[in-house]
N, C-alpha and C positions, 0 to 999 in steps of 0.2 A: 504493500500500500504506500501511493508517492504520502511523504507529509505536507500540508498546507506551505506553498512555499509564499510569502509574504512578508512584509517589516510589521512589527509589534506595533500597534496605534502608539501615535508620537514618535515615532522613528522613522527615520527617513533617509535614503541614501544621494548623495549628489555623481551628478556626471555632468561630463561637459557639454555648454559652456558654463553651468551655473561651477561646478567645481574650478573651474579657471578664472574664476567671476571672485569665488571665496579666498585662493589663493593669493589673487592680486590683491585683494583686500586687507589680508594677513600682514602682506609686503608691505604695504603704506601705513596702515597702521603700526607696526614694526618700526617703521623707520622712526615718525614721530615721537613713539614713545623714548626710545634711544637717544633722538636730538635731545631731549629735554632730560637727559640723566637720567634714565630709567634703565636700572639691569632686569634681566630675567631671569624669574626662576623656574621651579617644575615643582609641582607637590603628586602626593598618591590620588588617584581615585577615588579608592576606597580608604575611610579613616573609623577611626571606635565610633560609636553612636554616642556615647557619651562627651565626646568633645562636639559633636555638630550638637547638641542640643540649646537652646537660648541660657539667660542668666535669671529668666523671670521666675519666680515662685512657683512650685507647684501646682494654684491653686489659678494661676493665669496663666492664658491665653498666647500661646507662641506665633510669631511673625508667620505669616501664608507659608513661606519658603521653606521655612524649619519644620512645620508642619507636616509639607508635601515632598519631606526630604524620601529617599528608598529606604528602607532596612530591612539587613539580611544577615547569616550569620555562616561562621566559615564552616570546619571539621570539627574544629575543636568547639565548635557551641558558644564563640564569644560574638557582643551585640555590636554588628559593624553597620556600615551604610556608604552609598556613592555620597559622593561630595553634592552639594547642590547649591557653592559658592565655591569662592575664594578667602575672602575676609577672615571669615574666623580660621584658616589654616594658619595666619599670621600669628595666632598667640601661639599654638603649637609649633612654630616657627621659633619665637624669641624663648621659649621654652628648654628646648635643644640647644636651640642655640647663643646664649644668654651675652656672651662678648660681640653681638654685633653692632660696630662704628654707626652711631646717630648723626642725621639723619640716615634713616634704610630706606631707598627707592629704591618701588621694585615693580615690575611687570611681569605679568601671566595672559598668555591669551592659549585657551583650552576648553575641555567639556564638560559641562555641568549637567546636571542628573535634577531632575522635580516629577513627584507621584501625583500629579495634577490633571484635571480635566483637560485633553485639549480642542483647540479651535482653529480657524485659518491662519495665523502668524503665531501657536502655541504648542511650542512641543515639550517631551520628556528631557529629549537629551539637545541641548542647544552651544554654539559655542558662546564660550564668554571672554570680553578682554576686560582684565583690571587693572589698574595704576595708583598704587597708594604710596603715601610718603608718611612713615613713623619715627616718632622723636622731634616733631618740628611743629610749636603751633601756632606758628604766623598764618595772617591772612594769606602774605605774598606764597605760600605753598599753592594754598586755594588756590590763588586766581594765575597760576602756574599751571594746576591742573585744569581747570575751564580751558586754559587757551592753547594749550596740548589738543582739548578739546575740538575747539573752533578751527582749528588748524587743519586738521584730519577733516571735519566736516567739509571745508572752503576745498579740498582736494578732492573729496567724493561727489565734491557738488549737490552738497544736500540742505537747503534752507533749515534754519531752528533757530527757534527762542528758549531763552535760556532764565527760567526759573526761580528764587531764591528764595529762601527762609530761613527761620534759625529757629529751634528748638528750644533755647531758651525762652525765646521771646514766646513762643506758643505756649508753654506751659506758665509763663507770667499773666498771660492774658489772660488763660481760665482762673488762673489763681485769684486775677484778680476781681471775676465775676464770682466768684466762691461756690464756683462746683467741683467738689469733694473730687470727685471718680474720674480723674484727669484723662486716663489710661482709655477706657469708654468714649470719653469725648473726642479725643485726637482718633479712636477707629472711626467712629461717626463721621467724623469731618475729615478723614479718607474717601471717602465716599461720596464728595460733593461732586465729580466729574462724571463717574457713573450714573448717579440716581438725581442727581438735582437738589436744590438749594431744598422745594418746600419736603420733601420726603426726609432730608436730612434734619430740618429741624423740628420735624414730628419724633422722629428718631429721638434728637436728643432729649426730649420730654421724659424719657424714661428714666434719668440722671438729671434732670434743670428742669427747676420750672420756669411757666412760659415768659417772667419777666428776664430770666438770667439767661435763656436760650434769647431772647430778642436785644438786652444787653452785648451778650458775645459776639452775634453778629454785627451789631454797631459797631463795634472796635474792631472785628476783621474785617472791616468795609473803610477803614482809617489809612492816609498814607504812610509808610516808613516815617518820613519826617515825624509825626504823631507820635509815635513810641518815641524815636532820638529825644525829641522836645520833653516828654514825660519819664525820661529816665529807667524805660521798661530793661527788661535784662536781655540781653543779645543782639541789641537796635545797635547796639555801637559797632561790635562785630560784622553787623552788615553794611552799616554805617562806610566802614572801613573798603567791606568787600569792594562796592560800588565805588570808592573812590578809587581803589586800585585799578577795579574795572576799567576806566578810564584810559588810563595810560596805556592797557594795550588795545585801545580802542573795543571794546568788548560790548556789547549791549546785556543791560541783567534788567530784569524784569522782577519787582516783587509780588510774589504771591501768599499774604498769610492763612490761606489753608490750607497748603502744605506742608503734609506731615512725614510722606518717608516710613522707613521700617520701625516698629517700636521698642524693639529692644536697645540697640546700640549707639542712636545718632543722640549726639550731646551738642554740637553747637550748629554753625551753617549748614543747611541738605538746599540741594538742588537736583531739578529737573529740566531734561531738555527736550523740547517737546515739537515735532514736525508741525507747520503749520498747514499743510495740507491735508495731512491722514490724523491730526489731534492724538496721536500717538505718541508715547514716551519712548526714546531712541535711547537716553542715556540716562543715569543717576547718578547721587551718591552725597558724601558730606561728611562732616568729624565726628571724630567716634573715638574721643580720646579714654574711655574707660573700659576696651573691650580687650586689645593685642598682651595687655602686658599682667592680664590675670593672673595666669601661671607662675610669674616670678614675684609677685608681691610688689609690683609697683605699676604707676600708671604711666604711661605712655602715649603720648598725645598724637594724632593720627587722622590722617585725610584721605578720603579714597572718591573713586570712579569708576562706573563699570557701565559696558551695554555691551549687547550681545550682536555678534555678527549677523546672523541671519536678517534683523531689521534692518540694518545698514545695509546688505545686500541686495534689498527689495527697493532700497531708495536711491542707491549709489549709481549717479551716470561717469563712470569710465569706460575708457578704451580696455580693452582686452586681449591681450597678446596670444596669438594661434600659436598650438602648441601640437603637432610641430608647424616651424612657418613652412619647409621646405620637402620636399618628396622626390630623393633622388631617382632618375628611372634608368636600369643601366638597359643598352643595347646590344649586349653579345661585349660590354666593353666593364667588367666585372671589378677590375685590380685599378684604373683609372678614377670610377666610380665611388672607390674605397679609399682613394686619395680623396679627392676631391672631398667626401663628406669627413676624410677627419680635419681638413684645412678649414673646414668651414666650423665645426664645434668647437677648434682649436680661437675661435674668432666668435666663440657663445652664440652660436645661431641654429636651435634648435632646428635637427633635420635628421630625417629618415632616407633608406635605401630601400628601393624592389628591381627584381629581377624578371616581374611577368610580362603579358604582355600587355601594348601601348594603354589598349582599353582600357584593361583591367584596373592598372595603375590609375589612370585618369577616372575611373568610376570610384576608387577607393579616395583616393583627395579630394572629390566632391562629397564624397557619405561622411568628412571626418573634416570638412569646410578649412582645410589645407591651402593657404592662399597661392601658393608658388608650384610648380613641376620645373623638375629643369631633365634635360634630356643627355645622357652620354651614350653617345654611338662612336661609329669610327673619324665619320666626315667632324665630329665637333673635337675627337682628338685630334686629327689632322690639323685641324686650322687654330686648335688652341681656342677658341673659342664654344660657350654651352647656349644651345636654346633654352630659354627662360621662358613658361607660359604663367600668363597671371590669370590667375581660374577665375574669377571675379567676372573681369572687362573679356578675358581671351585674348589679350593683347600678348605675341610674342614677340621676343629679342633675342640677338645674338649676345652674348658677352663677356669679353676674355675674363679669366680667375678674379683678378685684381676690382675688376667692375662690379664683376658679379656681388664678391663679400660686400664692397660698398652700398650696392643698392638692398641687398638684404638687411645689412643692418640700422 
């Protein structure tokens, strides 16, 4: 009996061109991170269950992600799980490894795992790129990482607005309308883009009454200046953010209903949000009380993350054919064999066949191979190779030397 041959729902396999689409994406994002002093690292997959789980109480409620983490367990019956971030591999990072030189920048870009419903842009296993800086808690980190950000975006050619708030200030603001169950409120008011304002502040009736729910939103309807002016807690911080903003020409946008994950963010989180699909492409914010659990002390800490696959969906680049070139030999086999190691010796991704003319030419159309170049006898004679450009059909003669040049 054949078995059901299919991907598991949420898994998904790429070919090309979407996989030559992911790799170029890799490559620029890569670079950026790099420009900006970002090493890489590599962590496990699979880590204990008990190090992915939150720092919340028993008795609450764990962030979506942690939640919809995998777990599984090995031979020996210990409680593991896939990864379904990066962030928190960083305390068990500074754990092991306790002499690392402050600031630690560092980038990952890899696969993360979530036991979640999916949907048209939601899957299990998605890749993720992160960029966090620990040990440093200036704003100038932040708006380092933003413009890391914006950098990468202006290259993939992809419009966004770029989000800001700060957690202190959100937990000042309820404080100051004197609703107890803060924890309740900031889930509620997660939920303002999904369900809408008046569902949200039906909602929050269940913890506020209705003058302190119509209070609360008076004040998150306030500008930034409004908090700075009244001395609220985290106004300065963004205060700040925004002005550094500035200098690298950055556009920030204040949003205070934005809340972010609820375990870990302690001061600025932001969101970067496509303005044609209303989609979040990117997160992230400080989380100075999470990496440095393990050693008994705290370490202040700034992070970023989004996941390829959306960047994919919106990113207009060029995309380089791989291979660009399809040697065809003609009864001319050792010539042939020269020729394509000259040309790899010169990075120009190229293939050899030996069938016939057809064949060849039906195989670089099915695999959209933009180049054939022909070696026979008459093209060793003369030193020069016919070049067919499968695109236009446009061919050429041209000696080795032209040839490398117009291919690369």
């Amino acid at each position: 009996m054949i078995p059901e041959v299919d991907n598991v729902k949420g898994f998904q396999d790429f070919m090309p061109p979407i996989s030559l689409k992911r790799s170029a994406l890799k490559k620029i994002i890569q670079k950026y991170f790099e420009l900006y002093g970002f090493s890489p690292i590599e962590t496990p997959v699979i880590e204990f269950d008990e190090l992915m789980k939150s720092d919340s109480m028993p008795n609450e409620q764990e962030d979506e992600a942690i939640s919809d983490r995998f777990r599984l367990k090995d031979r020996g019956g210990r409680n593991l799980g896939l990864r379904y971030e990066f962030t928190f591999q960083l305390a068990k990072i500074f754990r092991l490894n306790p002499n690392i030189k402050l600031p630690f920048k560092r980038y990952q870009i890899g696969e993360v795992f979530r036991d979640e419903p999916v949907g048209a842009s939601r899957f299990r296993q998605f890749t993720q790129c992160d960029a966090d800086v620990a040990g440093d808690s200036s704003i100038e980190t932040e708006i380092e990482i933003i413009s890391m950000f914006s950098d990468i975006l202006k290259e993939l050619k992809i419009s966004a607005e770029i989000e800001v708030n700060n957690r202190k200030l959100l937990n000042d603001i309820i404080d100051s309308v004197q609703i107890m169950d803060k924890k309740s409120v900031m889930k509620e008011l997660d939920k303002m883009t999904k369900l809408g304002e008046d569902t949200v502040k039906a909602n929050l009736k269940k913890y506020a009454d209705s003058n302190q729910v119509m209070t609360l939103f008076k004040l998150l309807e306030k500008p930034l200046e409004f908090f700075i002016e009244n001395a609220f807690k985290g106004s300065k911080e963004l205060k700040d953010l925004f002005s550094l903003a500035k200098k690298y020409s950055i556009k920030l946008k204040f949003n205070p209903f934005m809340v972010r994950g609820f375990s870990y963010y302690t001061g600025n989180i932001l969101e970067v949000i496509n303005p044609e699909t209303k989609l979040t492409i990117a997160a992230g914010g400080r989380y100075d009380k999470s990496i440095g659990k393990y050693i008994g002390r705290e370490i202040p800490a700034f992070g970023m993350s989004f996941g390829l696959e959306r960047l994919c969906e919106l990113a207009r680049i060029p995309i380089a054919a791989v291979p660009k070139a399809l040697l065809i030999s003609i009864d001319e086999d050792n010539e042939t064999i020269k020729l394509i190691r000259k040309l790899r010796k010169e990075s120009i991704s190229c293939i050899k066949m030996n069938d016939k003319v057809g064949k060849c030419l039906e195989y670089a159309n099915s695999y959209a191979i933009p180049y054939t170049i022909f070696i026979g006898r008459d093209e060793v004679q003369k030193g020069k190779f016919k070049i067919k450009d499968m695109n236009s059909g446009e061919e050429k003669s041209l000696s080795e030397a032209q040839l490398i040049k117009m291919l690369k």
